[in-house]
C-alpha positions as a LaTeX table, in Angstrom:
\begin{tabular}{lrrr}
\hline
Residue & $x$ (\AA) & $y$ (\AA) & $z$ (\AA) \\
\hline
Unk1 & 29.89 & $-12.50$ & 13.33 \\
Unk2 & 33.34 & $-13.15$ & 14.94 \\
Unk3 & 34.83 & $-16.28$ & 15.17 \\
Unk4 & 34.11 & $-16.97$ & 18.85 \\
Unk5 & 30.49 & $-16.45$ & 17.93 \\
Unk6 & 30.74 & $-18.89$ & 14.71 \\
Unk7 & 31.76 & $-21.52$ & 17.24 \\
Unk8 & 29.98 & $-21.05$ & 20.15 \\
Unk9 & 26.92 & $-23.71$ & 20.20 \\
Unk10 & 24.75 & $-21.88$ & 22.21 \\
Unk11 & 24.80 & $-18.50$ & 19.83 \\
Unk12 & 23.66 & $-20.78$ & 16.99 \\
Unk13 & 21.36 & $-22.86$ & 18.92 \\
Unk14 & 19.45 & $-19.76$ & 19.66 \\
Unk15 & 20.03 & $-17.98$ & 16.25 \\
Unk16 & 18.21 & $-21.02$ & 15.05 \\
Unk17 & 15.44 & $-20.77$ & 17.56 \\
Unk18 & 14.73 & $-17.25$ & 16.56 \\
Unk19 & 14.61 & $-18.11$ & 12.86 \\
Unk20 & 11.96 & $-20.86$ & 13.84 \\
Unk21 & 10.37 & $-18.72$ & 15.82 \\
Unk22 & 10.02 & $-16.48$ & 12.93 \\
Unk23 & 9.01 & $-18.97$ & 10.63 \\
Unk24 & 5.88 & $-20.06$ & 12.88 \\
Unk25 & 4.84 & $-16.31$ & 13.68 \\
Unk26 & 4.67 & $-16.00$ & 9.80 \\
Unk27 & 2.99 & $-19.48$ & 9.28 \\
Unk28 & 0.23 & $-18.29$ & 12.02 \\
Unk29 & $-0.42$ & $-15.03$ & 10.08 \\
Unk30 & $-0.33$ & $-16.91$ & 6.80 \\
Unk31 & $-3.30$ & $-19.15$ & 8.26 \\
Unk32 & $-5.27$ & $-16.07$ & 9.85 \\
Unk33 & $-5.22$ & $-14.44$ & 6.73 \\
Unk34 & $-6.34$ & $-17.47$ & 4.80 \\
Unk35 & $-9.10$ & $-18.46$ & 7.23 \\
Unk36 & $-10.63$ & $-14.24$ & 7.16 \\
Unk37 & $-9.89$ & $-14.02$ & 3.62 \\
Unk38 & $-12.44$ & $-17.11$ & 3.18 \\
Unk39 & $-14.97$ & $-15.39$ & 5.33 \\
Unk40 & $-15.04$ & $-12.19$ & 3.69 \\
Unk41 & $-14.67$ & $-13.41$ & 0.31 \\
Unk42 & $-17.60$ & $-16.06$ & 1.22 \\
Unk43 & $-19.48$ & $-12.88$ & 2.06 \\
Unk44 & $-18.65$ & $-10.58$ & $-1.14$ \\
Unk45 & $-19.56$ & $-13.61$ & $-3.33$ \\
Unk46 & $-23.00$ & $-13.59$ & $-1.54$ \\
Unk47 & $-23.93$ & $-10.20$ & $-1.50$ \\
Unk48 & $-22.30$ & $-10.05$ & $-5.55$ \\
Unk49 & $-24.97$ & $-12.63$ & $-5.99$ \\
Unk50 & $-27.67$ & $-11.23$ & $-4.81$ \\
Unk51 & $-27.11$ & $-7.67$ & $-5.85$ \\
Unk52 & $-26.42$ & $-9.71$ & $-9.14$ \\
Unk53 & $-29.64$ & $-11.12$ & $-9.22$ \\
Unk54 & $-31.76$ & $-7.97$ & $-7.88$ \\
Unk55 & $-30.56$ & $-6.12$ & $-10.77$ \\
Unk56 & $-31.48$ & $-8.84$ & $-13.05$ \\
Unk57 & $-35.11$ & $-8.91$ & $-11.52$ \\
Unk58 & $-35.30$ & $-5.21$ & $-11.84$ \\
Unk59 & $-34.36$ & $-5.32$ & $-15.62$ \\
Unk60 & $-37.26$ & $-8.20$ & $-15.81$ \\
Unk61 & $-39.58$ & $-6.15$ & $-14.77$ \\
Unk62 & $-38.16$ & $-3.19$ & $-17.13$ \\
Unk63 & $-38.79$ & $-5.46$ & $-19.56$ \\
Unk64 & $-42.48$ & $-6.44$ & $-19.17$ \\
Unk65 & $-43.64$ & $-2.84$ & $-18.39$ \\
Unk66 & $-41.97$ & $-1.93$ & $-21.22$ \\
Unk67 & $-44.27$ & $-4.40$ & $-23.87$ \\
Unk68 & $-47.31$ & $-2.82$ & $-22.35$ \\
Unk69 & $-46.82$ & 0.63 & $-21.51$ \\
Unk70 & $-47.73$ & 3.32 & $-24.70$ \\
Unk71 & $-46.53$ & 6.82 & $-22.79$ \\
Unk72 & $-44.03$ & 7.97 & $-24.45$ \\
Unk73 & $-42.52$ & 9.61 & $-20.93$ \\
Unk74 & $-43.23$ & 6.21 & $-19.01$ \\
Unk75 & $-40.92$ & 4.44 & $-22.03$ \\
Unk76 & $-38.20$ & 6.72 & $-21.52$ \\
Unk77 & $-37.83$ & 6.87 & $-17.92$ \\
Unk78 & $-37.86$ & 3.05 & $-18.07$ \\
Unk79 & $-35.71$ & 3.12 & $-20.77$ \\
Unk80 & $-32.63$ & 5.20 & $-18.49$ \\
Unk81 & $-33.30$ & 3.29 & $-15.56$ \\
Unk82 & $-32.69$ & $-0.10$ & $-17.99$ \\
Unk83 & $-29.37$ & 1.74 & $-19.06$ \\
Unk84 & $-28.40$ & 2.80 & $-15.91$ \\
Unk85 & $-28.89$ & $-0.76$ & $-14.23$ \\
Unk86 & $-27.40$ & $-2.40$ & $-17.20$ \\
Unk87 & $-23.89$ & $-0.18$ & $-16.51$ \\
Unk88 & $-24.29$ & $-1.28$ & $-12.56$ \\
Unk89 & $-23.86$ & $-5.08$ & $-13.36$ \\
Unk90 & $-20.42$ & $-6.17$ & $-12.46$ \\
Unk91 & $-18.57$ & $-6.68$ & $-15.32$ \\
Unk92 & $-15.27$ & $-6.34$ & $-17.16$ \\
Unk93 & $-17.35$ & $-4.34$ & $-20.22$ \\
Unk94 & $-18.69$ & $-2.08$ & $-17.45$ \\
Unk95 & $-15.22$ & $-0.82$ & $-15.54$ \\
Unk96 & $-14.25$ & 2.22 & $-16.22$ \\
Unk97 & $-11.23$ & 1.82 & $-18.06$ \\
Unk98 & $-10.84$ & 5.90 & $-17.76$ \\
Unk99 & $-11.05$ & 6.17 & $-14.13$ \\
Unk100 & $-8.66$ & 2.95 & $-13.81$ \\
Unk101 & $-5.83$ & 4.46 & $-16.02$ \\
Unk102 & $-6.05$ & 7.91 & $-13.91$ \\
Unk103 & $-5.65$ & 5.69 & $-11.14$ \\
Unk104 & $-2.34$ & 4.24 & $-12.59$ \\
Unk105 & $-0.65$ & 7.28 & $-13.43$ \\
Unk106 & $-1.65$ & 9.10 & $-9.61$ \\
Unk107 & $-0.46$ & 5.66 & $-8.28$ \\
Unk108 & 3.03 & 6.11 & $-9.96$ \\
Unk109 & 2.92 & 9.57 & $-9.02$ \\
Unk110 & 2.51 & 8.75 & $-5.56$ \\
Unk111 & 6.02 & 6.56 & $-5.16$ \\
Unk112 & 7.83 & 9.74 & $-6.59$ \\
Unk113 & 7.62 & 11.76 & $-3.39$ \\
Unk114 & 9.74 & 9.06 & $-0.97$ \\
Unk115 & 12.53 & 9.07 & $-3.27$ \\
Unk116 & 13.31 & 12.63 & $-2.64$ \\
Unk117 & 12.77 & 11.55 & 0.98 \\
Unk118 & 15.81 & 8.86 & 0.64 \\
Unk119 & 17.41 & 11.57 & $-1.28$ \\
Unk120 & 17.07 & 14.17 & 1.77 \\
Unk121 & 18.47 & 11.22 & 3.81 \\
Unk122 & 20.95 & 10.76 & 2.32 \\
Unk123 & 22.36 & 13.86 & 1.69 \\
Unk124 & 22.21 & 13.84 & 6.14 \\
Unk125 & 24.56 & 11.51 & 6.25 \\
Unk126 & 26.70 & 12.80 & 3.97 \\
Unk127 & 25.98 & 11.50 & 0.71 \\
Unk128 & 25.86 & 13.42 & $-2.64$ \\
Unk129 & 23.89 & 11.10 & $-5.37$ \\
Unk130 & 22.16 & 13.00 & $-7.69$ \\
Unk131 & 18.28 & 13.15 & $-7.46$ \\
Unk132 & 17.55 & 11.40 & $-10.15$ \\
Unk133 & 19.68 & 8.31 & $-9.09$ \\
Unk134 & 17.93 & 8.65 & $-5.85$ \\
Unk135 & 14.21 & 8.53 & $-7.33$ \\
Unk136 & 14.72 & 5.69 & $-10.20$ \\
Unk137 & 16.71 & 3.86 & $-7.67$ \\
Unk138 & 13.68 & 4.07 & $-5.04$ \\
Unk139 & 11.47 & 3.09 & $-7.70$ \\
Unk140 & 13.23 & 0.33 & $-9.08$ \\
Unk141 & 13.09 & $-1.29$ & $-5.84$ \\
Unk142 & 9.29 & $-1.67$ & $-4.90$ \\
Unk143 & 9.45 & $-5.19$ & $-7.13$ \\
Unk144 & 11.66 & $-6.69$ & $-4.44$ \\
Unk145 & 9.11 & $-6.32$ & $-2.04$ \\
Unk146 & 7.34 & $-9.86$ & $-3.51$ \\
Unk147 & 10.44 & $-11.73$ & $-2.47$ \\
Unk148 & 10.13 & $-13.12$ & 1.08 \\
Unk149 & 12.03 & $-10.93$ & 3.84 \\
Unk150 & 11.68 & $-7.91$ & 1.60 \\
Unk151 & 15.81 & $-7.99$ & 2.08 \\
Unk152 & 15.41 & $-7.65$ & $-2.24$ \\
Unk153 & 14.31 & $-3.83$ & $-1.39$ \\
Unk154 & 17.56 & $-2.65$ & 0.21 \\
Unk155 & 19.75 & $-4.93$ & $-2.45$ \\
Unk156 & 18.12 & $-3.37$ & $-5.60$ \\
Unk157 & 18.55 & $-0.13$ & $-3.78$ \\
Unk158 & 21.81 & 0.10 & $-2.21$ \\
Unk159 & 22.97 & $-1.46$ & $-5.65$ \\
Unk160 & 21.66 & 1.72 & $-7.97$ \\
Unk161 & 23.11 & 3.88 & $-5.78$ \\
Unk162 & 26.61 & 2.54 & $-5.50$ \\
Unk163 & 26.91 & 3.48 & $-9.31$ \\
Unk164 & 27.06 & 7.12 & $-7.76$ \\
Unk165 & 29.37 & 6.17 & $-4.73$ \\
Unk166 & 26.72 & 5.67 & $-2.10$ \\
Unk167 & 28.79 & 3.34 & 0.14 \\
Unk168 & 26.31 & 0.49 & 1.04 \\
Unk169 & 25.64 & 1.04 & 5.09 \\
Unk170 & 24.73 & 4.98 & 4.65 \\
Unk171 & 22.40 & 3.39 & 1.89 \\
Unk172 & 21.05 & 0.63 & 3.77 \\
Unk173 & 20.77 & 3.28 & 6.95 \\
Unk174 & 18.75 & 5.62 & 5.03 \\
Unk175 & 16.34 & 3.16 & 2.88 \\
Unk176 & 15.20 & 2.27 & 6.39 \\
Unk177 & 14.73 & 5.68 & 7.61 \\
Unk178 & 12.43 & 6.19 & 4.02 \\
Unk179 & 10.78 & 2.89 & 5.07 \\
Unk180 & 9.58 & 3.63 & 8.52 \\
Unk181 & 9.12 & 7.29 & 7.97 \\
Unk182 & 6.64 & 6.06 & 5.20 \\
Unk183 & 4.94 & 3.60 & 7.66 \\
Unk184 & 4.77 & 5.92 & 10.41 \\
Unk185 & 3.13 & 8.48 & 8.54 \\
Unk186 & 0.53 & 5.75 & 6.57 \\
Unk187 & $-0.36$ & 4.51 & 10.37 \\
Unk188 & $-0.43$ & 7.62 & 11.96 \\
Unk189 & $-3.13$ & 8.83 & 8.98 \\
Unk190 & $-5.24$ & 5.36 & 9.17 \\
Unk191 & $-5.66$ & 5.90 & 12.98 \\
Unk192 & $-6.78$ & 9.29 & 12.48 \\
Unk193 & $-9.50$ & 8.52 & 9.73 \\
Unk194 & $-10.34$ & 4.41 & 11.19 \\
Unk195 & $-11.37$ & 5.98 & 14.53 \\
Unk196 & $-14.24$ & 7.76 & 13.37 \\
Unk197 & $-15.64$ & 4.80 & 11.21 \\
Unk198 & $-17.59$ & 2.24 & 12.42 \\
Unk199 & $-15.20$ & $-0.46$ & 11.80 \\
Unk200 & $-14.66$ & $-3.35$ & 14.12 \\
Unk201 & $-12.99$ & $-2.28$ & 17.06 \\
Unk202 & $-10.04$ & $-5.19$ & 16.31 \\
Unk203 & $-9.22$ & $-2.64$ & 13.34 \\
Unk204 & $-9.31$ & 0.45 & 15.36 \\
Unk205 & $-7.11$ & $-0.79$ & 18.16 \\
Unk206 & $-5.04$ & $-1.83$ & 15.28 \\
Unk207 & $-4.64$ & 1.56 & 13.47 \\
Unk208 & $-3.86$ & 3.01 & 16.34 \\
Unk209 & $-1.38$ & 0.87 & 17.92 \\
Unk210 & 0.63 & 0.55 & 14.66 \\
Unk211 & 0.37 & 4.78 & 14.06 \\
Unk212 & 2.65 & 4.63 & 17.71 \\
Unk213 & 4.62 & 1.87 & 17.06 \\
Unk214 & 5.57 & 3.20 & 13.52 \\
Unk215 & 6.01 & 6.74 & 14.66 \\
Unk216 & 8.59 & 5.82 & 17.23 \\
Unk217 & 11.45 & 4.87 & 15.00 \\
Unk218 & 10.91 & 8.10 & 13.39 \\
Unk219 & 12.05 & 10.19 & 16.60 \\
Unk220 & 14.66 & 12.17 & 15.66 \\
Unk221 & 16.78 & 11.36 & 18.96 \\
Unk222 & 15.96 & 7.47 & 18.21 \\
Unk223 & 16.83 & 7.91 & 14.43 \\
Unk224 & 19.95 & 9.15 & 15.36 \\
Unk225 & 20.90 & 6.34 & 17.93 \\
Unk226 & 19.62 & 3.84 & 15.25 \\
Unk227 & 21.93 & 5.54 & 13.05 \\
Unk228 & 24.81 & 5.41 & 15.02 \\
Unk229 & 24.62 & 2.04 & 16.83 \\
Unk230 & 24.34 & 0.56 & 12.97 \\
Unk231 & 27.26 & 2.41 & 11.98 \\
Unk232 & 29.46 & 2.53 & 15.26 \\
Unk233 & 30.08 & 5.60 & 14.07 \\
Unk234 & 29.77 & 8.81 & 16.24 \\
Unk235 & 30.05 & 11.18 & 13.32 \\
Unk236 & 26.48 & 9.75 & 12.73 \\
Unk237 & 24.93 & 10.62 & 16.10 \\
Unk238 & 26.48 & 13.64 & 15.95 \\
Unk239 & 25.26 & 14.67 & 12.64 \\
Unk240 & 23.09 & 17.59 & 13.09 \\
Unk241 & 21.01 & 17.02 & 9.94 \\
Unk242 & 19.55 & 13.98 & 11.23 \\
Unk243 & 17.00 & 15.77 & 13.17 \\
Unk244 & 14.08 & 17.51 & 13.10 \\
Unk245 & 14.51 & 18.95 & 9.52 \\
Unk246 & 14.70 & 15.37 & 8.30 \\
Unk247 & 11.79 & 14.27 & 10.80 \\
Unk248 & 9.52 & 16.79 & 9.02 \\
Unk249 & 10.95 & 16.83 & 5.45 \\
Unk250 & 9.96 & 12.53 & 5.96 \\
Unk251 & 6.41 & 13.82 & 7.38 \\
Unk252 & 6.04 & 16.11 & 4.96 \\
Unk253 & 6.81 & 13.99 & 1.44 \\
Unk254 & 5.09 & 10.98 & 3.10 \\
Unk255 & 2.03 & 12.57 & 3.62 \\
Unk256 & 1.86 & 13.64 & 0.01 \\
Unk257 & 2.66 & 10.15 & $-1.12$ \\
Unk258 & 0.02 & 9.01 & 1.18 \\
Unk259 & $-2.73$ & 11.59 & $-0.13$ \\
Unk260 & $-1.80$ & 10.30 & $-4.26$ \\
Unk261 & $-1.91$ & 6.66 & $-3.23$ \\
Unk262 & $-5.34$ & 7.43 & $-1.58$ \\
Unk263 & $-6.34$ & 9.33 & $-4.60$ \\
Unk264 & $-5.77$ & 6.43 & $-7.18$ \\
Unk265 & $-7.37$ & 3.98 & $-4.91$ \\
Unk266 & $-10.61$ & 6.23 & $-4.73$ \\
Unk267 & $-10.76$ & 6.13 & $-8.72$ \\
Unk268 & $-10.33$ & 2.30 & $-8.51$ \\
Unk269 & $-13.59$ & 1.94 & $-6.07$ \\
Unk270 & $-15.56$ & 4.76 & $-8.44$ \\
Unk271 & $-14.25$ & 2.56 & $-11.09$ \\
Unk272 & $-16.14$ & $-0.34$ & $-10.24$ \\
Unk273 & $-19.98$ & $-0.44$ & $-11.20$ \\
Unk274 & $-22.29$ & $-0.89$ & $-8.42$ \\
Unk275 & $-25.98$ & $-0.75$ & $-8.18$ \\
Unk276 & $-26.48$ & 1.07 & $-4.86$ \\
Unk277 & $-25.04$ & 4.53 & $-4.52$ \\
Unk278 & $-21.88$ & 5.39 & $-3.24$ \\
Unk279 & $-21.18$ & 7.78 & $-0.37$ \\
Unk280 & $-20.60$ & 11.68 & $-0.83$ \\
Unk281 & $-16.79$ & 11.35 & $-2.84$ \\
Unk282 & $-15.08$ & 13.26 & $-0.23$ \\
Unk283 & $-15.93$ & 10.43 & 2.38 \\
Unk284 & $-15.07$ & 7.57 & $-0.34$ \\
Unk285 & $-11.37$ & 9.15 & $-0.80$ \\
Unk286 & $-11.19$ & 9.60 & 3.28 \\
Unk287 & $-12.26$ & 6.02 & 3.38 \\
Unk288 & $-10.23$ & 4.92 & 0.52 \\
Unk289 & $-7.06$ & 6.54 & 1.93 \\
Unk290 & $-7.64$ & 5.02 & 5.33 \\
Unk291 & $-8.11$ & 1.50 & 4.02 \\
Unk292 & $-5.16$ & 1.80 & 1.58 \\
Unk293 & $-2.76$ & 3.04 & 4.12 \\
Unk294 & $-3.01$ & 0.99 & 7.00 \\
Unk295 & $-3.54$ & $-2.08$ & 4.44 \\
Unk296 & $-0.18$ & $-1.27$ & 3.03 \\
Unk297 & 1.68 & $-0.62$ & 6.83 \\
Unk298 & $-0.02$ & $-3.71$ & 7.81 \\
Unk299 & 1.28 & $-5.63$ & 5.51 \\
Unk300 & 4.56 & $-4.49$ & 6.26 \\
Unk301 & 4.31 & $-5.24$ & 9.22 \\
Unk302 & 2.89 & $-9.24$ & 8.83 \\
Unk303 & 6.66 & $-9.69$ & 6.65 \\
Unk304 & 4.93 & $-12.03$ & 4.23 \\
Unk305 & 5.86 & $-11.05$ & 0.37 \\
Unk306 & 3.83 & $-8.08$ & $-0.74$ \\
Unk307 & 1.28 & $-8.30$ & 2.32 \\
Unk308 & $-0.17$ & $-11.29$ & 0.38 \\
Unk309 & $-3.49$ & $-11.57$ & 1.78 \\
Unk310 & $-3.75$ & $-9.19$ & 4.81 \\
Unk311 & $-3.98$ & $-6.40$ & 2.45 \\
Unk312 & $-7.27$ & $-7.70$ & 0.84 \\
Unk313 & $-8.49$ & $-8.95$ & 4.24 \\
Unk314 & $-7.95$ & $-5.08$ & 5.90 \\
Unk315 & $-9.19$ & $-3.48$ & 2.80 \\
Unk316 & $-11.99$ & $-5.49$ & 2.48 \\
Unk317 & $-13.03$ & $-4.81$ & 6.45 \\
Unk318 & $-12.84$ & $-1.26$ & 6.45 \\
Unk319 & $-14.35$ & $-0.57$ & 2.84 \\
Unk320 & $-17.66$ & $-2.70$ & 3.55 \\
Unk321 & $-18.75$ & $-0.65$ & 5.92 \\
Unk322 & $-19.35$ & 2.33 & 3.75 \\
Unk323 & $-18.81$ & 0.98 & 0.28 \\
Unk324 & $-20.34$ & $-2.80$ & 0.98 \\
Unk325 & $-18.04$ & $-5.68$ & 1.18 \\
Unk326 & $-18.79$ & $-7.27$ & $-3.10$ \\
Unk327 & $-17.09$ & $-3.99$ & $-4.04$ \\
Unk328 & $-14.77$ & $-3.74$ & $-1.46$ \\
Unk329 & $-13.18$ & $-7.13$ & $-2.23$ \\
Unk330 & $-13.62$ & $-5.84$ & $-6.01$ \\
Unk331 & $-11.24$ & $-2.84$ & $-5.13$ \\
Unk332 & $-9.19$ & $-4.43$ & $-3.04$ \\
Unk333 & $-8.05$ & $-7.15$ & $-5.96$ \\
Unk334 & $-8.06$ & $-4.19$ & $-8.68$ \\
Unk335 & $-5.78$ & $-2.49$ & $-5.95$ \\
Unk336 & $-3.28$ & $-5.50$ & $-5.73$ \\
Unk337 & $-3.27$ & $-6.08$ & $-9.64$ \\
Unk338 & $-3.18$ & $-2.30$ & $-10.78$ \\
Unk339 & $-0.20$ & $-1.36$ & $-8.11$ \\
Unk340 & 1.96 & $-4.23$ & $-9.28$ \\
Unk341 & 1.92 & $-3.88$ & $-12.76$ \\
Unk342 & 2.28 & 0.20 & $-12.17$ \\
Unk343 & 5.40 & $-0.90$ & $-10.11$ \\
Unk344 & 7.01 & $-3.21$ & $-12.52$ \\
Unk345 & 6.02 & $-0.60$ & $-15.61$ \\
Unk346 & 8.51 & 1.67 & $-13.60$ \\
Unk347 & 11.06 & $-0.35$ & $-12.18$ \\
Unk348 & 11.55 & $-1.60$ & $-15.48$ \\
Unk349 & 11.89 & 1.86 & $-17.40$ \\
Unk350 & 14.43 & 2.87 & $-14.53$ \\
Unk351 & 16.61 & $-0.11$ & $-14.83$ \\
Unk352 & 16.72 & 0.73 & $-18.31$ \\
Unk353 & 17.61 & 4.25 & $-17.77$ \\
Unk354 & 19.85 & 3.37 & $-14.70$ \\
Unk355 & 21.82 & 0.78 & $-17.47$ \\
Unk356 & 21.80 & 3.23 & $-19.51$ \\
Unk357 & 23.27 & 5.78 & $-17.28$ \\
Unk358 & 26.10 & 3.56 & $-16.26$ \\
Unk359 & 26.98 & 0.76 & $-18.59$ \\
Unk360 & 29.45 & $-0.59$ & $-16.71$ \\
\hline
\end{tabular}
């Protein structure tokens, strides 16, 4: 800001109406989220309840047939059935603790692949850090997305990779470029799968219009301007490598992120006892991959720290449908708790590397 800007009333006046502005748009989703997270965790708790108690009258009855009966066939196939509703109660003892740590280690496997994407990125605009900067750098920064503004990202970021003489705009050009590719790609895949389930149709208008409004930024032509009118620099509208190469490397190492974070949130929902049966597993990971991905770009999207609440809320409305809406909350919390501490795990081990790397 220049110094006729710093003094000009009417430029702050409306700076400060914007940031108002902002601050009531985020105080409005804050409340929707609140008032449907109530609802559909009013509705879990219910049907966790009566599922709850179904299964406990089943194991009654178990119980009773079993003091009377004298077949030694009858007393075993009551005898599995008691097992086998015993394992479906919802309980810590009952998780499986196999299926959950799977899901940890595809999770972290799944942030890998955008850190070569900020490393292709970077290398189009010039930049030379090695990859392994690039990817412990990327990691490192999913913690700052808890801190209101998510402006923590790009700091933790753009800081890592100054140690290798990433100058801080290219940096903070091409973490945004990772960013929206990411989104793009996450929207673009929830349409495709939400449309075909019979989800509201608030979440299906949803899907869809974030998949175009994410996808935009991603145009090559509008990367480039982005680029450039960031930088004022023309060397970086008329660098050839941000194009169409980068457009489908970004496609490309998104969608595999995409397919692993889908993958460890199908283990978490298989990893979750339930007493009816789940759908065929191919349509719980297309389900699971839906819900996870346009949870995560929606939450983006709503700017509040980490999607607080409007993850759970989107998750919970698209799994119930096909999962039911106890076990979809269920997931959606394991989700939330499982993701963060897989996320601080790593951003902790590459800090240490990172300091380790570069003392200074």
């Amino acid at each position: 800001m220049n110094d006729s800007e710093s003094h000009d009333p009417s430029s702050r006046n409306r700076k400060a109406s914007i940031s108002q502005l902002k601050r009531i748009i985020k105080g409005v989703i804050a409340v929707l989220v609140v008032v449907g997270l109530y609802f559909a965790t009013k509705a879990s708790f219910e049907q966790w309840r009566e599922q709850r108690s179904q299964i406990e009258s089943q194991l009654r009855e178990i119980e009773n047939e079993l003091r009377t009966t004298s077949a030694p066939l009858r007393e075993e196939a009551l005898r599995q059935e008691q097992q086998r509703l015993q394992r479906s109660l919802p309980t810590i003892q009952n998780l499986n603790w196999r299926y959950i740590g799977f899901a940890a280690i595809i999770y972290a496997m799944g942030l890998v692949p955008n850190g070569i994407l900020l490393h292709s990125a970077l290398y189009a605009l010039g930049q030379r850090p090695r990859l392994s900067t690039t990817v412990a750098a990327h990691l490192l920064g999913h913690v700052g997305k808890c801190v209101p503004g998510k402006a923590m990202v790009v700091v933790l970021r753009a800081g890592a990779l100054a140690k290798e003489g990433v100058s801080a705009l290219p940096a903070t050009i091409c973490i945004f470029l990772e960013t929206f590719l990411m989104m793009a790609v996450g929207g673009a895949l929830a349409a495709a799968i939400v449309v075909w389930l019979p989800v509201p149709q608030w979440i299906s208008l949803m899907a869809i219009g974030i998949a175009v409004c994410a996808s935009l930024p991603t145009l090559p032509p509008i990367m480039r301007f982005a680029a450039a009118k960031v930088s004022k620099s023309r060397d970086v509208s008329q660098d050839s490598r941000i194009g169409f190469r980068l457009f489908a490397i970004g496609w490309m190492w998104s969608a595999v992120a995409w397919a692993l974070i889908g993958a460890s949130f199908a283990l978490l929902i298989l990893a979750i006892p339930s007493a009816d049966p789940l759908p065929s597993l191919s349509l719980v990971y297309g389900v699971a991959t839906a819900a996870i991905s346009l949870a995560i770009v929606v939450g983006f999207a709503s700017l509040l720290p980490g999607g607080a609440g409007i993850r759970e809320l989107v998750l919970t409305t698209i799994l119930s449908v096909s999962i039911g809406t106890a076990q979809g909350l269920l997931a959606a919390i394991a989700a939330r708790i499982l993701f963060l501490v897989t996320e601080v795990v790593l951003a902790a081990f590459c800090w240490l590397w990172l300091k380790r790397k570069n003392p200074s």
